[in-house]
N, CA and C atoms as a LAMMPS dump frame, in Angstrom:
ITEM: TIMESTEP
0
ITEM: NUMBER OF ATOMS
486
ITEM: BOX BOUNDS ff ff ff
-5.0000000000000000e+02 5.0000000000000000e+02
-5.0000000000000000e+02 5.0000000000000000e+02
-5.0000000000000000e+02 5.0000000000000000e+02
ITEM: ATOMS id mol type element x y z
1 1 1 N 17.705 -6.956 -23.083
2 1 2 C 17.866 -6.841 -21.643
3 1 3 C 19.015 -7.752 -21.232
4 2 1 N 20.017 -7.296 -20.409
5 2 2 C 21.05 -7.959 -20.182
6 2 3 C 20.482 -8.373 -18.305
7 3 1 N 20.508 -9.666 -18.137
8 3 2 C 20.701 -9.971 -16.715
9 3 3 C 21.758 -10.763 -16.387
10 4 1 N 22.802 -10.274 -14.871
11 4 2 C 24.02 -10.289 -14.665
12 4 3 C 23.669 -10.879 -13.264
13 5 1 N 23.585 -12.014 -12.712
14 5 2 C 23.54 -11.83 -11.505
15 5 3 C 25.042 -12.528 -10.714
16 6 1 N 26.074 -12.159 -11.976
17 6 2 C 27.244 -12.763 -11.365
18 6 3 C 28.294 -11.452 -10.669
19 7 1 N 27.714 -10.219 -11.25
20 7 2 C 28.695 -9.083 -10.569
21 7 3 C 28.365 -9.13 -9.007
22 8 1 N 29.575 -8.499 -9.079
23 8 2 C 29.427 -8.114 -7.808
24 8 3 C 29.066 -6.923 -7.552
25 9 1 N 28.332 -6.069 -6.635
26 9 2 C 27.981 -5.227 -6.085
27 9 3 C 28.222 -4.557 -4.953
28 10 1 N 28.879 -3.09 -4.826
29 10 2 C 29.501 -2.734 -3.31
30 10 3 C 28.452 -2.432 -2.556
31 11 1 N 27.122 -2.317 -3.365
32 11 2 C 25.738 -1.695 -2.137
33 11 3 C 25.173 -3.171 -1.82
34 12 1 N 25.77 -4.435 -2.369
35 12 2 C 24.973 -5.687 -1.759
36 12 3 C 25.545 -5.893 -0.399
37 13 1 N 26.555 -5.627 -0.077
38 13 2 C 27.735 -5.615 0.756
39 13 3 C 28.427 -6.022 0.765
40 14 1 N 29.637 -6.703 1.485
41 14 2 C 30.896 -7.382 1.341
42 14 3 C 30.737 -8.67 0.602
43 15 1 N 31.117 -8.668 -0.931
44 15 2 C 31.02 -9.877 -1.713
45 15 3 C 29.729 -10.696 -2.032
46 16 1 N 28.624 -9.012 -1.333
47 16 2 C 27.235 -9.744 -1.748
48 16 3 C 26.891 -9.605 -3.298
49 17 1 N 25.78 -10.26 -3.971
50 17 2 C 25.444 -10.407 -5.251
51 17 3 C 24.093 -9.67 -5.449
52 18 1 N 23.646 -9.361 -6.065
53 18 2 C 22.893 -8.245 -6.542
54 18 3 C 22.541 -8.461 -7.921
55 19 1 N 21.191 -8.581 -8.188
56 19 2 C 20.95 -8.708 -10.049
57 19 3 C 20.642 -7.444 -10.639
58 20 1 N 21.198 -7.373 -11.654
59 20 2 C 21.286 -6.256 -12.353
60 20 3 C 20.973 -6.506 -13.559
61 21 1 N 20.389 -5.119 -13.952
62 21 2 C 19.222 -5.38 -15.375
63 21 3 C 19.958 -4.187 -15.955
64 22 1 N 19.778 -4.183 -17.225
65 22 2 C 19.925 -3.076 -18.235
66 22 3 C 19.637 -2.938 -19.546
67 23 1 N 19.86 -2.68 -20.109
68 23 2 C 19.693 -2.159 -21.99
69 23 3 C 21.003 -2.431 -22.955
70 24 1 N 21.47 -2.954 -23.363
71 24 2 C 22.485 -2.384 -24.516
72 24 3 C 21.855 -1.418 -25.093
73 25 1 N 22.579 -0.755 -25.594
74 25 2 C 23.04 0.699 -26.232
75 25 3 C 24.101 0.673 -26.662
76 26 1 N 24.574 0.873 -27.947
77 26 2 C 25.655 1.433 -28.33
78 26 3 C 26.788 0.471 -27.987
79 27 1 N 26.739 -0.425 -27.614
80 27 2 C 27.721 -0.833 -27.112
81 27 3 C 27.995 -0.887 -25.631
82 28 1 N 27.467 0.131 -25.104
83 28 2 C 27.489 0.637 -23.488
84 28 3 C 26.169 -0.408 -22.467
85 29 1 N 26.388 -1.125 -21.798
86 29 2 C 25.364 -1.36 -20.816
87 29 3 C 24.793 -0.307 -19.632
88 30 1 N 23.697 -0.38 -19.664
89 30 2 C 23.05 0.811 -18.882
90 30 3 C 22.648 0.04 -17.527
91 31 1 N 22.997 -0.537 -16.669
92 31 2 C 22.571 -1.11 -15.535
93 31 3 C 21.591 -1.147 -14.737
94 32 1 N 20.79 -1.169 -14.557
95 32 2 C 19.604 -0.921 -13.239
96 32 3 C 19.694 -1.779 -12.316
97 33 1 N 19.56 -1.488 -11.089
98 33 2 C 20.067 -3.137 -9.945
99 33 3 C 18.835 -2.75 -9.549
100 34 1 N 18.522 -4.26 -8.537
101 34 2 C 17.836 -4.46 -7.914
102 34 3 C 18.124 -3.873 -6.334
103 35 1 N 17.959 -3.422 -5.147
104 35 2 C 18.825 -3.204 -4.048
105 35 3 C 17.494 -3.478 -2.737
106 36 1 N 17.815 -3.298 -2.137
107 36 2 C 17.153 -4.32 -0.821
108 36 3 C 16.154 -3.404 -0.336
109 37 1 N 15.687 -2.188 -0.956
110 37 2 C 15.114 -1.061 -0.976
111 37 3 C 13.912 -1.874 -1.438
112 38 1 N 13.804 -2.815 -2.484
113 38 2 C 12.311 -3.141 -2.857
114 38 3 C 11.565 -4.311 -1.66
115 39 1 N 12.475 -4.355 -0.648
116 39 2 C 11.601 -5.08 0.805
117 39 3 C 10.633 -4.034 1.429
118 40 1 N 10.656 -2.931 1.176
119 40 2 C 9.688 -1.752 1.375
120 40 3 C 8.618 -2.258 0.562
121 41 1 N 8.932 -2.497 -0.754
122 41 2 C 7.509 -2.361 -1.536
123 41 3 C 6.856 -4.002 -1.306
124 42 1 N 7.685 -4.84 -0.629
125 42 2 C 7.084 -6.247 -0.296
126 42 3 C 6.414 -5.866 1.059
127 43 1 N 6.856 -4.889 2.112
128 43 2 C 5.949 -4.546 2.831
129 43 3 C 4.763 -3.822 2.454
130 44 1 N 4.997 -2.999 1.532
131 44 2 C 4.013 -2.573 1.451
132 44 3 C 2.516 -3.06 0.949
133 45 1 N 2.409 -3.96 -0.02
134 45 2 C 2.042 -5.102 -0.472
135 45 3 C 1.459 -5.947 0.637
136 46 1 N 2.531 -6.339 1.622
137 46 2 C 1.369 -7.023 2.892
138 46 3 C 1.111 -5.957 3.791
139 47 1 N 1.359 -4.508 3.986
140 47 2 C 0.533 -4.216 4.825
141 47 3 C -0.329 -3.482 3.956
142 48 1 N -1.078 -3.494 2.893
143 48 2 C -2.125 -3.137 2.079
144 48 3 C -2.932 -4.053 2.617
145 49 1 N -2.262 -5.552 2.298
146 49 2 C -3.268 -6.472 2.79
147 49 3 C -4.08 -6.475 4.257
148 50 1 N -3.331 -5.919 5.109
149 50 2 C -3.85 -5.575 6.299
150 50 3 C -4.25 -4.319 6.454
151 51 1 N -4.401 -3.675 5.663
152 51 2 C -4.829 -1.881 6.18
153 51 3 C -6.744 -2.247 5.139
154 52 1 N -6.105 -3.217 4.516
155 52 2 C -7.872 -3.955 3.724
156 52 3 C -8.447 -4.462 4.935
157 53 1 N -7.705 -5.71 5.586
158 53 2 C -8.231 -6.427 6.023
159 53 3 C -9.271 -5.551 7.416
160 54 1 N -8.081 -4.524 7.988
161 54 2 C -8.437 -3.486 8.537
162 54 3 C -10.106 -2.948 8.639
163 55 1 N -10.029 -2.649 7.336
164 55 2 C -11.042 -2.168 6.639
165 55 3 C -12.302 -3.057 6.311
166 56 1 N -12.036 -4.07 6.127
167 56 2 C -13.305 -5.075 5.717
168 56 3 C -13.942 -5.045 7.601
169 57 1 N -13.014 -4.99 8.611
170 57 2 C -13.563 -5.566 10.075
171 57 3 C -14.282 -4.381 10.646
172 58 1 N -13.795 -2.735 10.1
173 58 2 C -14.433 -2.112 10.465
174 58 3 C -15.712 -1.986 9.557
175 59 1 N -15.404 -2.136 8.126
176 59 2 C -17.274 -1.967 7.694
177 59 3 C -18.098 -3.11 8.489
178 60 1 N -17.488 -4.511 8.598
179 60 2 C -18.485 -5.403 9.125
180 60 3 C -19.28 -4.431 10.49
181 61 1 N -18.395 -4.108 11.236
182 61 2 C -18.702 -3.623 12.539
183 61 3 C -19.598 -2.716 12.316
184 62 1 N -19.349 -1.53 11.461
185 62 2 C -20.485 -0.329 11.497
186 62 3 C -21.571 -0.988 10.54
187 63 1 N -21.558 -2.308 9.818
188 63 2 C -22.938 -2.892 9.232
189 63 3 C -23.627 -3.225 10.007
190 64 1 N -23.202 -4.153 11.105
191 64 2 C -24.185 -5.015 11.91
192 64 3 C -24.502 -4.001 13.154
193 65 1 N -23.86 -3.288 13.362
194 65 2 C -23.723 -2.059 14.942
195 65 3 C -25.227 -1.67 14.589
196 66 1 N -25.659 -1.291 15.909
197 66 2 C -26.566 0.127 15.385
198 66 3 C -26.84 1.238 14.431
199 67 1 N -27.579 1.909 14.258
200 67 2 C -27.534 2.157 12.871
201 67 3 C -26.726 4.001 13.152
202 68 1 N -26.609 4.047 14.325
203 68 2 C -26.335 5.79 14.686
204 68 3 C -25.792 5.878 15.07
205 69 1 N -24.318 6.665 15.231
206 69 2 C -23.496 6.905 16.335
207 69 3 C -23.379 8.424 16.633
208 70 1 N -23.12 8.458 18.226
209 70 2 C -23.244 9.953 18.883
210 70 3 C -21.621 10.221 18.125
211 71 1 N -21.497 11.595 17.687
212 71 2 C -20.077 11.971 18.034
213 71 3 C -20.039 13.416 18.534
214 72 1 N -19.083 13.857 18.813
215 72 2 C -18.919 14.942 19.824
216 72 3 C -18.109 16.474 18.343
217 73 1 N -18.53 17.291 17.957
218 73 2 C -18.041 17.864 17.389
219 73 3 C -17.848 19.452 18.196
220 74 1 N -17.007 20.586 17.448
221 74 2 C -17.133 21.849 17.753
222 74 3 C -18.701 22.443 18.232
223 75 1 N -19.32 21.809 17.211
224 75 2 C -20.875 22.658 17.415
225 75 3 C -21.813 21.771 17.962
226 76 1 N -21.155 21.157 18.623
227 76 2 C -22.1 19.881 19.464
228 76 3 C -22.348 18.477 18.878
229 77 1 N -23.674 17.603 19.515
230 77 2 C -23.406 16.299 18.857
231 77 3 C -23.818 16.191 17.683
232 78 1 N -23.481 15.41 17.435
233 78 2 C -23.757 14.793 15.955
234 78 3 C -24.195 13.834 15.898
235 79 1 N -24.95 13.274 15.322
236 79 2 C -26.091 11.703 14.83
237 79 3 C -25.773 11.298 13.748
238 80 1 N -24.509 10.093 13.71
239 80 2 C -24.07 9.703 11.917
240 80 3 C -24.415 8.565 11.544
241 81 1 N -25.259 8.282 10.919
242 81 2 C -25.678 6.887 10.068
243 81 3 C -24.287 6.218 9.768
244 82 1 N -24.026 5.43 10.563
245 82 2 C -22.736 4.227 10.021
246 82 3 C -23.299 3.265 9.424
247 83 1 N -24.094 2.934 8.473
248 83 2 C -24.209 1.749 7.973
249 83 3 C -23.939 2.079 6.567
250 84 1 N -23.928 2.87 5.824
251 84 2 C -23.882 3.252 4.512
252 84 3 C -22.084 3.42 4.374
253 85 1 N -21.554 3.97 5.427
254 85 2 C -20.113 4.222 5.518
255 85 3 C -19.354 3.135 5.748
256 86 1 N -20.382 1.969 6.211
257 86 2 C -19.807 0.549 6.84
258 86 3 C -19.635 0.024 5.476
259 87 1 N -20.05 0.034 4.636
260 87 2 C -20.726 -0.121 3.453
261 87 3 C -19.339 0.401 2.396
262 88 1 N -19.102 1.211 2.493
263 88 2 C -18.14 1.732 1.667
264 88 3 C -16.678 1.033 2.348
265 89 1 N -16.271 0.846 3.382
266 89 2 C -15.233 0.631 3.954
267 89 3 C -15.01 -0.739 3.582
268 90 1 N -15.85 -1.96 3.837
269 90 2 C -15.916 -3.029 3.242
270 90 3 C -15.519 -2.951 1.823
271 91 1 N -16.584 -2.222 1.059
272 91 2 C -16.063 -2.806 -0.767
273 91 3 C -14.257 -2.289 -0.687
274 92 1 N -14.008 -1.13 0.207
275 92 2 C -12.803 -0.27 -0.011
276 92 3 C -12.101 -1.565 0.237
277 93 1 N -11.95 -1.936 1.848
278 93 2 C -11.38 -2.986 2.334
279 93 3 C -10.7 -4.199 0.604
280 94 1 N -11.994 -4.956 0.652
281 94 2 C -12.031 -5.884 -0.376
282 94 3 C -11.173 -5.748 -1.542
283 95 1 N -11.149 -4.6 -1.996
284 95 2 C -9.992 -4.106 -3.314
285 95 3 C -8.628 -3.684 -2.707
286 96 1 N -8.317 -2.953 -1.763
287 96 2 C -7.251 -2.781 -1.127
288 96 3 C -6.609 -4.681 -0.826
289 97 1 N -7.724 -5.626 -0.497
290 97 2 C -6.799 -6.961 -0.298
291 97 3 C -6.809 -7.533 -1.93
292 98 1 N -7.421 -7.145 -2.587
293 98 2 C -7.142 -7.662 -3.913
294 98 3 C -5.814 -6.912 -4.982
295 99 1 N -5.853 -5.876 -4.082
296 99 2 C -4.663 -5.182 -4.713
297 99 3 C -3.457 -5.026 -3.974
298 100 1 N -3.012 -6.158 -2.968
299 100 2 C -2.018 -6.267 -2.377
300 100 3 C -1.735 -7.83 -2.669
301 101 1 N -2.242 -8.308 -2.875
302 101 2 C -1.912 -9.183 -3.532
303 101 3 C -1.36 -9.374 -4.686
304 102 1 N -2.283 -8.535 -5.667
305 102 2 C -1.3 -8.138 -7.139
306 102 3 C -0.532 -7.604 -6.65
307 103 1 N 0.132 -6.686 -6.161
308 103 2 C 1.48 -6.284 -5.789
309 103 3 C 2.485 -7.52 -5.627
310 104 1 N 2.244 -8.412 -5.506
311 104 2 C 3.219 -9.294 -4.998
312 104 3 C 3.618 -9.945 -6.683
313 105 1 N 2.991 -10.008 -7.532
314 105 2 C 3.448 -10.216 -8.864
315 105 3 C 4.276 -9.847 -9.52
316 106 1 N 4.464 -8.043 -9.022
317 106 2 C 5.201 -7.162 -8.982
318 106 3 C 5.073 -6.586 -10.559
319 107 1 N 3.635 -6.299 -11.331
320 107 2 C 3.229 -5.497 -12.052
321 107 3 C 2.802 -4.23 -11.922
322 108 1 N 2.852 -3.231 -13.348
323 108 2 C 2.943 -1.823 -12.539
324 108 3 C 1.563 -1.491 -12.588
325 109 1 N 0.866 -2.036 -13.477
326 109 2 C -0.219 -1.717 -13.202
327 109 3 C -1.321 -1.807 -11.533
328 110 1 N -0.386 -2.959 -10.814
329 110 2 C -0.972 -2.386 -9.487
330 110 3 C -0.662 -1.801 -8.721
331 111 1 N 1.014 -1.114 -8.87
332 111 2 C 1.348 0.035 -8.487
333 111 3 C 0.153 0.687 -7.958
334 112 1 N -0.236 1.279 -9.707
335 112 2 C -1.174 1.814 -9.964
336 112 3 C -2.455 2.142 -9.179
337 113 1 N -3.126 0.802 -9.585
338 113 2 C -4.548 0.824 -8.589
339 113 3 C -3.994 0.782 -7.172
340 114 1 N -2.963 -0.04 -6.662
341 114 2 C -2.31 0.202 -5.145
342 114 3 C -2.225 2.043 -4.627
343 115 1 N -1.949 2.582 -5.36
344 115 2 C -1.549 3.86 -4.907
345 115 3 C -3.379 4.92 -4.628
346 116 1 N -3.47 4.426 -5.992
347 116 2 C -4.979 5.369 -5.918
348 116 3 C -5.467 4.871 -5.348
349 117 1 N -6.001 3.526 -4.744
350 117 2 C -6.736 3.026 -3.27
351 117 3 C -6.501 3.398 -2.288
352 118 1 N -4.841 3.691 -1.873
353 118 2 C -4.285 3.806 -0.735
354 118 3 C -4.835 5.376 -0.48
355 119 1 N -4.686 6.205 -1.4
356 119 2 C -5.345 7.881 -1.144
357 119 3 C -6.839 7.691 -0.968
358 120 1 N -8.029 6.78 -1.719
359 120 2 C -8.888 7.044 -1.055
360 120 3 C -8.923 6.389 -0.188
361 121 1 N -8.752 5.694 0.553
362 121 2 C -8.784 5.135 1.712
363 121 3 C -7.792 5.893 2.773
364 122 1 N -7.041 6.69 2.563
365 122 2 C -6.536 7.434 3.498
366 122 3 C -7.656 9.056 3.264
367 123 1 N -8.5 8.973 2.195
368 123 2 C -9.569 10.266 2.407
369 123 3 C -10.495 9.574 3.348
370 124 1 N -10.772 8.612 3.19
371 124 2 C -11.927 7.72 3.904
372 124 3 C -11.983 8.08 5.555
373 125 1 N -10.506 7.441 5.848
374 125 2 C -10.021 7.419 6.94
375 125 3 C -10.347 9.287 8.01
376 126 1 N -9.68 10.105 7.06
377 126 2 C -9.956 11.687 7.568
378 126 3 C -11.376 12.002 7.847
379 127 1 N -12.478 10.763 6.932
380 127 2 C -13.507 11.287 7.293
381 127 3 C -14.19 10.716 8.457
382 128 1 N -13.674 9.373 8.463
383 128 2 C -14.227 8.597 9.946
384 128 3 C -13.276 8.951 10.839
385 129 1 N -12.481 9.996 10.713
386 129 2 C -11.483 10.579 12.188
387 129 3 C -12.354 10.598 13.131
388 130 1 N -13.273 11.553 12.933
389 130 2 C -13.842 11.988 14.214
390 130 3 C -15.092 11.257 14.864
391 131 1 N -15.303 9.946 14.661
392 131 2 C -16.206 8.805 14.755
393 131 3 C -15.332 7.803 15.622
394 132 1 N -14.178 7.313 14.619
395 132 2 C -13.257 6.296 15.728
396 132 3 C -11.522 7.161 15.768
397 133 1 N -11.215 7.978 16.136
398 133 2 C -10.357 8.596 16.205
399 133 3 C -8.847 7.897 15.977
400 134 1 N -8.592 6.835 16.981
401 134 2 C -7.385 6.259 17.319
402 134 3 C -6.977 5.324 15.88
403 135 1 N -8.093 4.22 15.181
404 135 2 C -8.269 3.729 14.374
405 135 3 C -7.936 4.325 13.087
406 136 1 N -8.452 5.523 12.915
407 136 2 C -7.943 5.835 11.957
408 136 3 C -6.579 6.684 12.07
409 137 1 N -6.034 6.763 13.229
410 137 2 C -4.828 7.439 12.879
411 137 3 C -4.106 6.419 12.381
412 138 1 N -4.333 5.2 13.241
413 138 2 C -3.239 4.212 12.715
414 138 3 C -2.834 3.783 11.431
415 139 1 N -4.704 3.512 10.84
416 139 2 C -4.274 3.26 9.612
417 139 3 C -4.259 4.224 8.404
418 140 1 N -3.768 5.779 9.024
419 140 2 C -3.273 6.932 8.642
420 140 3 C -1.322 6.717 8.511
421 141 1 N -1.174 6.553 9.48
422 141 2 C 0.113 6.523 9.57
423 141 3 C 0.487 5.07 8.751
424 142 1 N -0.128 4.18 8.243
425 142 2 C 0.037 2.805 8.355
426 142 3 C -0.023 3.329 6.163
427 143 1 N -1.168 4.221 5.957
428 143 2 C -0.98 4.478 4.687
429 143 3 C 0.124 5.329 4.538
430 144 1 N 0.643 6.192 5.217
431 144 2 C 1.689 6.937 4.742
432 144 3 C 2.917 6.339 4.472
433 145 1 N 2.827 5.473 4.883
434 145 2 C 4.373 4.531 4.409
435 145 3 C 4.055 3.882 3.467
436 146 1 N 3.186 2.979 3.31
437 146 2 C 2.76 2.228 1.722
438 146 3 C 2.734 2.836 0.73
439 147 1 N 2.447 4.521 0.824
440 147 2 C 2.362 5.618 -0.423
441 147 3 C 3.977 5.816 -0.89
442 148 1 N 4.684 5.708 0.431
443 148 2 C 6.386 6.208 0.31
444 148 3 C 6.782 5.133 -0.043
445 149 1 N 6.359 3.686 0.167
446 149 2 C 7.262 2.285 -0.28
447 149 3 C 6.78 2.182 -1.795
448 150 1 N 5.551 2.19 -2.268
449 150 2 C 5.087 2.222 -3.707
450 150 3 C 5.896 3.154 -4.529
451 151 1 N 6.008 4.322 -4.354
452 151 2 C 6.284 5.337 -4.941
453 151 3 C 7.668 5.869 -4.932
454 152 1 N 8.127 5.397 -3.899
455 152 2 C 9.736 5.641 -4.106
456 152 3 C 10.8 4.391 -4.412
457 153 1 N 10.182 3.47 -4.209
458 153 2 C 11.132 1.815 -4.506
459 153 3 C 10.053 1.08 -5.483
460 154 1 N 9.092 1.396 -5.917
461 154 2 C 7.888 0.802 -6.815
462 154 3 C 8.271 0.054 -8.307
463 155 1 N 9.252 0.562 -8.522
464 155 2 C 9.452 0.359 -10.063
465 155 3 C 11.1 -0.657 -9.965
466 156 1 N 11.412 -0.932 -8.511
467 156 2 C 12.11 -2.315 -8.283
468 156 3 C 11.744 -3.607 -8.503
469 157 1 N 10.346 -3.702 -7.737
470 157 2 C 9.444 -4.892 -7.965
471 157 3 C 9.697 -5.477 -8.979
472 158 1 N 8.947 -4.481 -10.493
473 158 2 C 9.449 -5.332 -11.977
474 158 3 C 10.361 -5.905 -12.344
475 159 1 N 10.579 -4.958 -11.614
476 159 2 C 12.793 -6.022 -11.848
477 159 3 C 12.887 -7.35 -10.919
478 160 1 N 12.667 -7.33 -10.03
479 160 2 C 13.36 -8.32 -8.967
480 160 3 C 11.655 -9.404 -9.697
481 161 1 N 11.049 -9.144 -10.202
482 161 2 C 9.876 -9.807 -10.295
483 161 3 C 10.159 -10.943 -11.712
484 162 1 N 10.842 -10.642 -12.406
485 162 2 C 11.484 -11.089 -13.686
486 162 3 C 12.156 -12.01 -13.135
């Protein structure tokens, strides 16, 4: 592995510096840079931590709440036991902040568990839509970017993490 952090770079900007990783081969260096694209995946990383933390305040809430909530559907009301769902949102919560944290190590293996948490917890979310509506859009919209910062700048981290 060759690390260069004396080139210069035209995407760092004017006479900015940029570390760059690569392979020998042949004689040829194969470059990989680092580029300012992996501040996505440092957001994403703390707002995992908050789309958990999110999550731990709403299971507390539907644990200790009443045990039933009215909701209003197509075919009339509905009677939903929130304490079992309070229940799931918490443990969800709890690993979503344990796995935004590993993100910050910048190993791929929590890519990994980062990504597959973030989908069930954005299934989670579709299912308590129609219970707290606004809440979960947010942290609908709030997962759709952590899925796009993991997954499209994800494999920067390792690098800039070295």
């Amino acid at each position: 592995m060759v690390l260069d952090e004396d080139r210069l770079c035209p995407a760092a900007g004017q006479g900015g510096k940029m570390l760059w990783t690569g392979t020998q081969t042949e004689g040829m260096t194969m470059a990989r840079r680092v580029t300012a694209w992996v501040g996505w995946v440092w957001f994403a990383a703390f707002a995992i931590l908050v789309a958990g933390l999110l999550n731990v305040v709403s299971g507390l809430v539907a644990i200790f709440s009443p045990k039933t909530v009215l909701s209003w559907t197509r075919d009339g009301i509905a009677v939903v036991d929130v304490s079992t769902w309070g229940w799931v949102h918490l443990v969800l919560g709890a690993l979503l902040v344990l796995a935004g944290f590993a993100l910050f190590a910048g190993s791929w293996w929590a890519r990994l568990v980062a990504v597959v948490l973030v989908i069930i917890n954005l299934v989670a979310q579709f299912v308590s839509l129609p219970i707290t509506p606004w809440w979960s859009l947010v942290v609908i919209a709030l997962d759709a970017v952590i899925l796009w910062a993991l997954t499209v700048h994800g494999d920067e981290v390792e690098r800039a993490a070295r």
